[in-house]
VEXMI-286534 format. One record per residue (C-alpha): residue in one letter; x, y, z. Coordinates in steps of 0.02 Angstrom, whole numbers, plus 32768, in hexadecimal, padded with zeros to 4 digits. Layout:
BEGIN
AXYZ
...
% end
This chain:
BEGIN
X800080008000
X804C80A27FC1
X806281338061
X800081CB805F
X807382658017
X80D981F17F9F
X80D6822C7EEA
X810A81A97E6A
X815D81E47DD4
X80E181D37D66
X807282337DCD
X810182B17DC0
X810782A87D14
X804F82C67CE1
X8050834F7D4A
X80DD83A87CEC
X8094838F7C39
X7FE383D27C80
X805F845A7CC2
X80B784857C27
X801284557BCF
X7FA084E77C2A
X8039856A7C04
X802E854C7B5A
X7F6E857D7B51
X7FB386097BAD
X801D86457B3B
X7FAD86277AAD
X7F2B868A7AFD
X7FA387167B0E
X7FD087227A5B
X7F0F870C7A2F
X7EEE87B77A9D
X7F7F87FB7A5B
X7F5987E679A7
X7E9B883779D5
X7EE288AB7A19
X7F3E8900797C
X7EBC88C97902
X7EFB882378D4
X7E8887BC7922
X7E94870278DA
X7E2486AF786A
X7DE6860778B8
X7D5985E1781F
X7D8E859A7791
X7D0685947704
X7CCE84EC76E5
X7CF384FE7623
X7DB08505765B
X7DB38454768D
X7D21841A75FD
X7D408488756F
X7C9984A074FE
X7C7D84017499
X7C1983B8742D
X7B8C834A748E
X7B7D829074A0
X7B018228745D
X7AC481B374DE
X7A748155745B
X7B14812E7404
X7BA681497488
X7C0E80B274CC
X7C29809F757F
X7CBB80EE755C
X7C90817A7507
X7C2181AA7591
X7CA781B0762A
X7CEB825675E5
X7C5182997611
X7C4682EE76D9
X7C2E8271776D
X7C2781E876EB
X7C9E81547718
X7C9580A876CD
X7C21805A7737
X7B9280DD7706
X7BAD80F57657
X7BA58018764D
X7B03804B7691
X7AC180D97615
X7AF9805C759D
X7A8D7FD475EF
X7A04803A75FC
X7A018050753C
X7A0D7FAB7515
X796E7F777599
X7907800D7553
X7923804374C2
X797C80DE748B
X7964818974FF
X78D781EE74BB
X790A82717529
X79A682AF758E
X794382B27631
X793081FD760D
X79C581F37651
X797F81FC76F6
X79418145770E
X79E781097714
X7A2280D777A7
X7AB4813D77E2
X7A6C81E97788
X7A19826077F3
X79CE831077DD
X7A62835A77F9
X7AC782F87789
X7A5683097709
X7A6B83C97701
X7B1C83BA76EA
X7B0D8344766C
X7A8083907610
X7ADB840D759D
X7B7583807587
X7B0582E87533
X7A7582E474A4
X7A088267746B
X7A0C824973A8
X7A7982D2737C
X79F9835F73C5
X797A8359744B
X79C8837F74EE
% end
């Protein structure tokens, strides 16, 4: 049983990195007010078009699996669904069809709305 008041030295260490850790947010903080202060305040938003430059939409009706992971929040797993889906029900009439597969919410759907198509137009 360890004695009350001993400090191992990995209790030691942890407590320096949270140390050196909490100075650097210090710091940071200081050159954030610092910057405001003579109009150079720092721009933390970068437009979403920076990371997913305007492109031409997908097709759900025609994309692979494949094709449809470069789209936002789309990973392997859920486009093997979309594709899944199309193959149980047909082709999407609609993009908000989109919705009835598991996986796609409301919120996903907005994002994804002005990304996909169905049949080369209706979105």
């Amino acid at each position: 049983m360890k004695k009350k008041g001993n400090v191992t030295k990995s209790e030691v260490l942890l407590l320096g990195l949270t140390a050196v850790f909490l100075c650097s947010l210090l710091i940071l903080q200081a050159q954030d007010r610092k910057a405001e202060q003579f109009g150079a305040a720092v721009e933390t938003e970068v437009a979403q078009e920076t990371f997913l430059p305007d492109v031409s939409p997908i097709d759900l009706n025609s994309a692979t699996a494949e094709e449809l992971t470069v789209l936002p929040g789309i990973g392997p797993a859920l486009a093997e669904r979309i594709v899944e889906y199309r193959r149980e029900h047909g082709e999407f009439e609609t993009v908000e069809e989109l919705i009835h597969v598991s996986g796609i919410g409301e919120a996903k759907l907005a994002e994804l709305k002005d990304r996909v198509t169905v049949n080369g137009g209706d979105t």
